[in-house]
N, C-alpha and C positions, 0 to 999 in steps of 0.2 A: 504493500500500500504506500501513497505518497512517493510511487516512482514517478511524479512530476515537478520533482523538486527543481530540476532543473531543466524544464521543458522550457519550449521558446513559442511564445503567442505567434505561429506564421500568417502573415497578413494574406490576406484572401478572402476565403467564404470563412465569415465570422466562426470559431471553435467558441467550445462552451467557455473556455477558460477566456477569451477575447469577450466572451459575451458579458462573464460575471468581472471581468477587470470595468467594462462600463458602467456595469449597475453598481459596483465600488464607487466610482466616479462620482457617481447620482445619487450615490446618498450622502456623501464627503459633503457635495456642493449644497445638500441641505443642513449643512451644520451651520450656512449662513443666517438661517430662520429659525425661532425659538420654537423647540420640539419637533422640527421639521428630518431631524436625523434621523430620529428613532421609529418616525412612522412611515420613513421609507424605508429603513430596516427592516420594517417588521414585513414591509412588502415584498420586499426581496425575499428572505427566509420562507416567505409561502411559498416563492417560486423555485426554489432550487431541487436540485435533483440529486440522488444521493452520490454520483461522480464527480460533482462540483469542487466537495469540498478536499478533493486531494489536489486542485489549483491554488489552494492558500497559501501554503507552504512557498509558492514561487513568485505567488501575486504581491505577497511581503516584501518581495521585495522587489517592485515596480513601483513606477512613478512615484518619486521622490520630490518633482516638482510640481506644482499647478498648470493646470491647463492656460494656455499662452491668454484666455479671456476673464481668468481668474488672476492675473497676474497681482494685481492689485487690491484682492481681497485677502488672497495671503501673501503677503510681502515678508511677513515678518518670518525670523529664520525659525526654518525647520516647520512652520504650521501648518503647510498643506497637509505633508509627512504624518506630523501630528495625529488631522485632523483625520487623513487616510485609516491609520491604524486603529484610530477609535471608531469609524467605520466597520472597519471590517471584524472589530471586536464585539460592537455591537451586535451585528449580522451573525455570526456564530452562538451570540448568547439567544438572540432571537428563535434562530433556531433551534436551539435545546439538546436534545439526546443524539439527532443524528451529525450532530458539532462535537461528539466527544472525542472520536477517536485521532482528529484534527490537533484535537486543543491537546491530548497529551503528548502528541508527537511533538507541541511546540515547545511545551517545555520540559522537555527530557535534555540533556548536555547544560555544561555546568555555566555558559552564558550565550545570549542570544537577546538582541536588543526588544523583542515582543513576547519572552517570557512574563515580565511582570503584570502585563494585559491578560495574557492566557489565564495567568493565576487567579486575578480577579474573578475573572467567568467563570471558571472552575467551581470559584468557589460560591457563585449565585448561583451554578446549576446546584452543587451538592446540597446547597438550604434550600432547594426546593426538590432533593429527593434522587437528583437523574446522578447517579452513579456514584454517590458519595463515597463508597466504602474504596473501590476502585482508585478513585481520584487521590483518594485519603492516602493509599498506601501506596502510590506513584509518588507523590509530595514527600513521605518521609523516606523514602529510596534515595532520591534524588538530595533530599535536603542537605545532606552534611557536605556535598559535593558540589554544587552550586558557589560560584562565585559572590563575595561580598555583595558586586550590584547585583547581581540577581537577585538577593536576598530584599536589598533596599528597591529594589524596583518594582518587586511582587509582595512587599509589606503588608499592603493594605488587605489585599486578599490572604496572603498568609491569618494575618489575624481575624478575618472575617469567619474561614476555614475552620481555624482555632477553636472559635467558638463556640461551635455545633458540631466537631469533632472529636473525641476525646484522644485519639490516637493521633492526629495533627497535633493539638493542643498539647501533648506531654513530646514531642518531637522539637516545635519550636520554644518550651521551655529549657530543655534541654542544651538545646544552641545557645539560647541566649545564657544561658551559665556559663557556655562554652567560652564565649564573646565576651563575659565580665569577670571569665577567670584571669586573662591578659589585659585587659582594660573595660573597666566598669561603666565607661561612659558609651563604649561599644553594648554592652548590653541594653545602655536604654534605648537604643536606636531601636531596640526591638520591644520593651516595655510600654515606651511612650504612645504610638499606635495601639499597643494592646491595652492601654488602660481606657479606649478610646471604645477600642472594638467590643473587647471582651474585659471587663476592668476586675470578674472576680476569678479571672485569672491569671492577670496581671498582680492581683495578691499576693500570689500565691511567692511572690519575689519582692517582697514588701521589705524586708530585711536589708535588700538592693538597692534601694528606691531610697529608703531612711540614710542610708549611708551615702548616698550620693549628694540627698537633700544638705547632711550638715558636716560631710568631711570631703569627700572624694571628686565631690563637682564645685566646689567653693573656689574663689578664684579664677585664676585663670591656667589649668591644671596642667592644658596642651599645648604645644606649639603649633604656628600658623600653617606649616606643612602639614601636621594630623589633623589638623580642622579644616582639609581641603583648599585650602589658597594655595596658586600656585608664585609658587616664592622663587628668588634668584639666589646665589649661591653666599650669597652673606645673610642670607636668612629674612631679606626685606619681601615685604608682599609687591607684587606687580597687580597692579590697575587698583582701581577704587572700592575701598571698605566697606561693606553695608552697616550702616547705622547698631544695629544688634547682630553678632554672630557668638557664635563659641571664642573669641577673643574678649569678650564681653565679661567685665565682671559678674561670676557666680551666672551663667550661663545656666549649667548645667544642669547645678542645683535648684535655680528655679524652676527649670524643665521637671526634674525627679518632682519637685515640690507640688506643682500643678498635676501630672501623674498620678499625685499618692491623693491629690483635694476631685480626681474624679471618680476614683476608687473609694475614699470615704467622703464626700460633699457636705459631713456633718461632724466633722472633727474640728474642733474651734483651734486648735493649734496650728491647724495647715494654715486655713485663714489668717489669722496672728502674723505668722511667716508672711506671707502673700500680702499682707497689708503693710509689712513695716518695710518688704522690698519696695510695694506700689508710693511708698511714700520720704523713703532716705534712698532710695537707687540714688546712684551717681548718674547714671546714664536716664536722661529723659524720655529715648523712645521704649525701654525698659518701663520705665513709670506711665507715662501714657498705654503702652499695652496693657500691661497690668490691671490700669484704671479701668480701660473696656471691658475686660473679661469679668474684673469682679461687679462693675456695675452690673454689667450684662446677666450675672448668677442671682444680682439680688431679685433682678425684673423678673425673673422665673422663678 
């Protein structure tokens, strides 16, 4: 299966795979209109046939640019691309069951720039039932083997996954001890989403989280290379600083901090914390964030 990974659309009498890279096209181009993507989507997915979807795999990696009449709706880099993959992500979720065997082929090998999309859908179909156990046990084969970005690229759905799986869920706890036995601010990269997705499982690493809040993420713990800036060889950042990053005083910890206040939203200590950050921070886009989120918890 998916022996057209590397087939070539030949121009002529339109093939399936020339037919379904248009209707790609056509739904892309409805991402210019609000909800206009997803209910051409969903038109697609009634029309395809079940040979179609071994054209994914190749049509991933076609047009890269906008159509020469669209030039100017996506100018901006990389958006058509973007806009294409969340297309054709859609399309596959629409579809449901006969989208699986696609979707695991995507993401099996330890990186792949449309892993992290697959993963999401993976993990809508399993909370609605289509293959879960399947999916479940693809995701922890593959996990420990999976590169960093894949990890961070398919987050979201990892914890989605998590949530409704128990055997996912003890997999990516797992890792993420893995990732905070060498550095514990790498584990929250995996906690912080999960306290989002799944938060009382993200509990279950609360011990991580406390220590981060008042020892291990205070300050400014990393240097500018392990907080991803790309620096020149005396250690200076090249191009311009975002206002808050992990160079930010006590980053970190406010990150674990907020983490641990949506796991318990009724613990007055977190608050306490949270408030005396939102209000003596050094940094004022630090204080102003802070101020919207916590206004934002009292309005609810």
């Amino acid at each position: 299966m998916f022996a057209g990974l590397f087939k070539k659309l030949v121009v002529g009498v339109p093939s399936r795979g020339e037919w379904l890279n248009l209707r790609i096209r056509w739904i892309t181009e409805g991402s210019l209109l609000v909800d206009e993507q997803l209910v051409r989507a969903r038109v697609v997915a009634a029309q395809l046939l079940p040979g179609d979807f071994e054209w994914i795999p190749s049509l991933l990696r076609l047009d890269f640019s906008p159509p020469q009449n669209l030039g100017e709706e996506f100018s901006g880099f990389c958006s058509w691309a973007d806009a294409r993959f969340e297309s054709i992500f859609l399309l596959l979720r629409e579809a449901g069951a006969p989208a699986m065997p696609v979707l695991h082929h995507i993401v099996r090998g330890a990186y792949d720039w449309p892993q992290g999309m697959a993963l999401d859908v993976l993990a809508e179909l399993a909370a609605r039932g289509i293959e879960p156990e399947a999916s479940a046990q693809l995701v922890c084969r593959n996990l420990e083997s999976w590169r960093y970005e894949t990890v961070m690229r398919g987050i979201q759905g990892l914890c989605k996954f998590a949530a409704c799986n128990d055997q996912v869920a003890d997999a990516l706890l797992e890792l993420a001890c893995d990732w905070g036995s060498e550095d514990p601010i790498e584990e929250l990269e995996i906690l912080e989403p999960l306290s989002v997705f799944a938060p009382a499982l993200a509990a279950k690493r609360e011990a991580s989280l406390c220590n981060l809040m008042q020892q291990a993420g205070r300050g400014v713990p990393r240097s500018a290379f392990h907080e991803g800036f790309v620096v020149n060889e005396n250690g200076e950042i090249s191009g311009e600083q975002p206002p808050v990053s992990g160079l930010t005083e006590d980053y970190h910890a406010i990150r674990a901090a907020l983490a641990l206040w949506r796991i318990y939203p009724h613990r007055p200590e977190l608050r306490e914390q949270l408030l005396q950050w939102r209000d003596q921070h050094g940094n004022p886009s630090v204080r102003d964030q802070l101020a919207d989120l916590l206004s934002e918890d009292s309005r609810n």
